[in-house]
N, C-alpha and C positions, 0 to 999 in steps of 0.2 A: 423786576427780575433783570440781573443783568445778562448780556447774550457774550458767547465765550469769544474773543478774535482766535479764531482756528482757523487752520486751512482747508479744512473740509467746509467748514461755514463756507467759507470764501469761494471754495469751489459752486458749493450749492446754489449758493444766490448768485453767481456770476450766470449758471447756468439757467436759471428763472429769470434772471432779466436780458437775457442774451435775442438779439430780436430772429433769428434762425433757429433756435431752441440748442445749438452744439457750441461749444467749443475747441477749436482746433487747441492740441495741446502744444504745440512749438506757439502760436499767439500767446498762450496764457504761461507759457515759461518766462517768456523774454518780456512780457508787458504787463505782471499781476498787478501791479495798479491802476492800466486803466481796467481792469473789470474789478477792483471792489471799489461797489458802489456803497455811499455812506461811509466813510469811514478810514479809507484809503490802507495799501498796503505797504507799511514804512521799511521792512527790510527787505533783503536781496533771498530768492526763492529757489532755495538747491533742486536740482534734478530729482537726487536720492528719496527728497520728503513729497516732494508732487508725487514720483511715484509712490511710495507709499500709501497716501491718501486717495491715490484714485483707487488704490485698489482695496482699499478699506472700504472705499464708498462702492464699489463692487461689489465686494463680499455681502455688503448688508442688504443690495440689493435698490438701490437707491441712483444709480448711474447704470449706461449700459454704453459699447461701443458701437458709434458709428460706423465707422471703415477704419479696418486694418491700416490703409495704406495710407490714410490722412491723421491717425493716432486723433479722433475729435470722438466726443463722450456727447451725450444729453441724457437728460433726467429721465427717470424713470418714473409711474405712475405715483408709486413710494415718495420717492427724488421729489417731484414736482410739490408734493402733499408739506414734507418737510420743509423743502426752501419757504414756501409760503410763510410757516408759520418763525422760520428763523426770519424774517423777513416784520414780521409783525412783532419778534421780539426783540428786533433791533433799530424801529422806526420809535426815534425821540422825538417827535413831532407834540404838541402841547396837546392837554388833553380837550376834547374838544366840549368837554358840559354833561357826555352821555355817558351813561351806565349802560353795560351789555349783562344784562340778568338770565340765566339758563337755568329754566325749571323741569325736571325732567323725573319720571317714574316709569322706568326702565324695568319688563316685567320680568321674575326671577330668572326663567325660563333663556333669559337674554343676561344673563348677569357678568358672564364675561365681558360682553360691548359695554355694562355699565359700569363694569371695574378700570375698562379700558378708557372711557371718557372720563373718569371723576379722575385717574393720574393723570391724563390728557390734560383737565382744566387745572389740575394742582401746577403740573407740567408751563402752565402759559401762565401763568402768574394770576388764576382767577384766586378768587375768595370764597370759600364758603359761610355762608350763612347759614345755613340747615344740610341736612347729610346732599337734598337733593335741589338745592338751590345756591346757584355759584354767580359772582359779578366778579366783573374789573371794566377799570376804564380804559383801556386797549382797546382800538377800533379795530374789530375783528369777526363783525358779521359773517363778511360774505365766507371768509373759509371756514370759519366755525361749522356754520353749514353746508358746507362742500366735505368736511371731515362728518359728519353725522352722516351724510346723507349715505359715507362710503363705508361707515360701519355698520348702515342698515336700522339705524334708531330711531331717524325720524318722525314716522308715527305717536312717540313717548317723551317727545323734546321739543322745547319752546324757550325761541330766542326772543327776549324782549330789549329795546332799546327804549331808553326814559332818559329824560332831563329834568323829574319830578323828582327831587328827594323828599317831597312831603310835608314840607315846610310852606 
């Protein structure tokens, strides 16, 4: 799956890799390449479209302002949940030998959280093999389970990692 170059990407992951968790918006006016990381940002970044997109990533819920007086944003719990995984779908790194397999039996009673994780895993470019068994080679443990944990399914889901195709 390829990941979009958007400026909201851009923002998101600037904001996840940022070592203070904010960034001041006059730095990321006058400097958007150096915060995209992987990838670089090749053209010139109008005022009009920054604002825009912050406040897209406002509305969703996903950014929150710092101070008034410094115009600097950080991630929101949301924010922080999404960069990760734009983050993982934007790391071309080779794949490393492992399969990440997700077997999960999600009880009716919860069926919303398991409509919400099987587009989740469509969403990250897993595969299904059976309705409730999904892989990809995407190294994506640790948030996979940082995302389960916070839609409360953990109990009903199992991450396996293998370098056994069976052969």
């Amino acid at each position: 799956m390829r990941i979009k170059k958007s400026l909201t990407n851009l923002i998101l992951l600037s904001l996840e890799k940022s070592v203070d968790g904010y960034v001041r918006l006059e730095d990321f006016l006058y400097n958007p390449g150096f915060y995209a990381h992987g990838g670089g940002w090749d053209y010139p970044l109008k005022k009009a479209d920054l604002a825009q997109a912050l406040k897209r990533l406002r509305e969703r819920g996903l950014i929150e302002l710092v101070s008034d007086q410094k115009l600097a944003y950080r991630l929101t719990d949301a924010g922080k949940q999404k960069a990760v995984w734009e983050a993982v779908l934007a790391d071309k790194s080779e794949w490393d030998g492992k399969w990440r397999v997700v077997v999960f039996d999600v009880p009716e009673d919860r069926r919303q959280a398991r409509n919400l994780l099987r587009s989740s895993l469509k969403k990250w470019g897993f595969i299904p093999w059976q309705q409730s068994v999904w892989a990809t080679k995407k190294n994506c443990t640790k948030p996979l389970r940082e995302f389960i944990r916070s839609v409360g399914i953990e109990d009903w889901v199992i991450i396996l990692e293998s370098d056994n195709t069976g052969r």
